[in-house]
C-alpha positions in Angstrom: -45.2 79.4 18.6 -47.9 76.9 19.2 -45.2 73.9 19.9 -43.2 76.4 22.3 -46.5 77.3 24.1 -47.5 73.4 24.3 -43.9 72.5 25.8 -44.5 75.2 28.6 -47.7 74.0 29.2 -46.9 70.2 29.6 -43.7 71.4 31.5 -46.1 73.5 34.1 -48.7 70.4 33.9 -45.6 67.9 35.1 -43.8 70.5 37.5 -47.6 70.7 39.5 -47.6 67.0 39.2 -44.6 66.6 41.0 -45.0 68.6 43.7 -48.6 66.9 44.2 -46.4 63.5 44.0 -44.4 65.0 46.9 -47.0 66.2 49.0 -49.1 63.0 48.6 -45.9 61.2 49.9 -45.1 63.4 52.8 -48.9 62.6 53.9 -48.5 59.3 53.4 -44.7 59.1 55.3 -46.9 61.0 58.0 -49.4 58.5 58.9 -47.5 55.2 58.7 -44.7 57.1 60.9 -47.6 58.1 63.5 -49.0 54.5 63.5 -45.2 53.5 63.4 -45.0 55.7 66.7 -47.9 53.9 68.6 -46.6 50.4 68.4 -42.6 51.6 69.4 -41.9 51.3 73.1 -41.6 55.2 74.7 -38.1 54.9 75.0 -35.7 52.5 72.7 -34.8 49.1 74.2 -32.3 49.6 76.5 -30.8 46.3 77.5 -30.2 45.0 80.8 -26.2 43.3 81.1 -27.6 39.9 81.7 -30.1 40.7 78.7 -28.9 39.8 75.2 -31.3 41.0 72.0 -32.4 38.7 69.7 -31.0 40.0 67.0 -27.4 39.6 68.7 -28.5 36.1 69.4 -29.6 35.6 65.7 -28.0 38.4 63.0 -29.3 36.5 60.0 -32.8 36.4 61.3 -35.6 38.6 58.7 -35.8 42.2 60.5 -39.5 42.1 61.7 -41.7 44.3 59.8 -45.4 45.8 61.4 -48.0 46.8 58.6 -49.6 49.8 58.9 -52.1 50.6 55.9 -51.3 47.8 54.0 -47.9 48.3 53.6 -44.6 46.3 55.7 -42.5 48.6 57.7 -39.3 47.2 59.3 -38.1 50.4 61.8 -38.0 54.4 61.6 -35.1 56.4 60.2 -34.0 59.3 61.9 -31.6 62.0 60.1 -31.3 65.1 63.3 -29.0 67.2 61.0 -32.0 67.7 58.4 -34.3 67.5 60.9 -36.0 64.0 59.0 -38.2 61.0 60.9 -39.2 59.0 58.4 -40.5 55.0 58.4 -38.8 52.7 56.3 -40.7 50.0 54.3 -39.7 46.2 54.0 -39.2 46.2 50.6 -38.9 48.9 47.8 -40.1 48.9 44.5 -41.4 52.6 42.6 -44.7 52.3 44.4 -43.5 52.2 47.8 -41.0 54.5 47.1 -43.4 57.0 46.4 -45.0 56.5 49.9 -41.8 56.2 51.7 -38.5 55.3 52.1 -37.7 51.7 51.4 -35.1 48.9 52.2 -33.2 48.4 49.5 -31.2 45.5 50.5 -29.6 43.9 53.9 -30.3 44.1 57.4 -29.3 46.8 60.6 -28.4 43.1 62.6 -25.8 42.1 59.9 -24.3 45.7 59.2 -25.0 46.0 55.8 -29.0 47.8 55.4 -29.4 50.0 52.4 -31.9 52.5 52.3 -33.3 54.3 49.1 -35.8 56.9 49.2 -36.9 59.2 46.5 -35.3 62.7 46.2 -39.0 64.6 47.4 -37.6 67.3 50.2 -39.5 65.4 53.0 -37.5 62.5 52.1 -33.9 62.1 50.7 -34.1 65.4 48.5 -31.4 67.1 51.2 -28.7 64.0 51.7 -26.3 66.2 50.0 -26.1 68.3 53.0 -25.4 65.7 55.1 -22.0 66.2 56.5 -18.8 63.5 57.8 -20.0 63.1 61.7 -23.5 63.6 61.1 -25.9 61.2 63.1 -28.4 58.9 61.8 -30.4 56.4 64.1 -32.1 53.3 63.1 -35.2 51.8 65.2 -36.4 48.5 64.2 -40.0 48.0 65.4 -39.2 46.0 68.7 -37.6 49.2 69.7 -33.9 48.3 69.4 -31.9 51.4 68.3 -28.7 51.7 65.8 -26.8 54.6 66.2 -24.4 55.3 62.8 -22.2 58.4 62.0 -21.7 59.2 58.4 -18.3 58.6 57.1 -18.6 59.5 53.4 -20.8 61.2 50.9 -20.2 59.9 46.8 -22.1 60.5 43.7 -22.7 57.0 41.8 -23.5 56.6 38.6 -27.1 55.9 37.7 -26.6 52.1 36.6 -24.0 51.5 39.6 -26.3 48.6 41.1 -23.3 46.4 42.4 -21.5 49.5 43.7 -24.1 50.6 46.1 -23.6 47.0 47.9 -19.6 47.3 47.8 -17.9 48.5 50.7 -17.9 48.0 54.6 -20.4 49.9 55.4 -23.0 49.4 58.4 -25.6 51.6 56.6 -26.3 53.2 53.2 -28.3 55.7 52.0 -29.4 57.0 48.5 -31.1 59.2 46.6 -31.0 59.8 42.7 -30.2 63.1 41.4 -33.2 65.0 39.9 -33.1 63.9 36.2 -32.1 60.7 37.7 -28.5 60.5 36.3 -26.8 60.1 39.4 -27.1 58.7 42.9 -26.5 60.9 46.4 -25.0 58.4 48.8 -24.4 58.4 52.5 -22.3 55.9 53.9 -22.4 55.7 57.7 -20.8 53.3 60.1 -22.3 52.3 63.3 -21.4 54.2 66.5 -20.7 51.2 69.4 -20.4 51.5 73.4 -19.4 54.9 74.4 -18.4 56.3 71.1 
């Protein structure tokens, strides 16, 4: 009886735990998106015919990153169909995961960014309901925008490291499951011209 009572105690004790985690992250996703907010142009790059970006001019060069807080952010993420802003850090690893979401790998100039975000609700926790045709926009911090649609949803399996890179996909997005067995992915390819 004591042992049953003990279980539902530490099972209480890690269910408020997470939901602080959560909250403590939303916050945090808050400010550096504000900050984020205050260094992006009012309205995204547009560029002028004669005009060509620099990342057009150089694809493989390092997305540029602003830090805010002590942490690198490379752009903001924007899901309209779930109603998500969120800023994207440089790099991930689990501590900046639990502040916000994180580059996982590649670049939005090459057509290959990955994005992983924990599954907290005010981050990735509702990628499942993403649909085919959904919108997601990318803005790096000098303002240029990357408009992608999302062209399939998959469940990977929790060790499926090389399989998140495979494909031709222009952008990537994943959660893991709760318990952490699985992985929610978006893939999304990049809307061009008029399209």
């Amino acid at each position: 009886m004591t042992g049953g009572l003990l279980l539902i105690a530490a099972a209480l004790l890690l269910t408020c735990y997470n939901l602080w985690d959560e909250r403590r992250a939303t916050n945090s996703a808050g400010e550096a998106l504000r900050e984020l907010e205050t260094l992006r142009p009012e309205e995204p790059e547009t560029v002028e015919e004669t005009e060509i970006p620099d990342y057009l001019l150089d694809p493989g060069r390092e997305m540029p990153a602003v830090e805010v807080d002590g942490k690198r952010y490379i752009g903001v993420l924007e899901l309209p169909s779930l109603g998500l802003e969120l800023p994207v850090m440089e790099s991930w690893s689990y501590p900046n995961l639990r502040v916000a979401p994180c580059r996982y790998g590649g670049s939005a100039y090459q057509d290959d960014l990955i994005i992983a975000a924990h599954n907290y609700a005010s981050h990735f926790g509702r990628l499942k309901e993403l649909k085919i045709g959904d919108e997601a926009r990318f803005t790096d911090t000098e303002g240029n925008l990357f408009r992608y649609a999302v062209a399939e949803l998959e469940t990977l399996g929790k060790y499926d490291v090389e399989e998140m890179a495979a494909g031709d996909w222009d952008l990537t997005l994943f959660t893991c499951t709760y318990g952490g067995q699985s992985r929610v992915t978006a893939r999304c390819l990049r809307i061009t011209g008029d399209s």
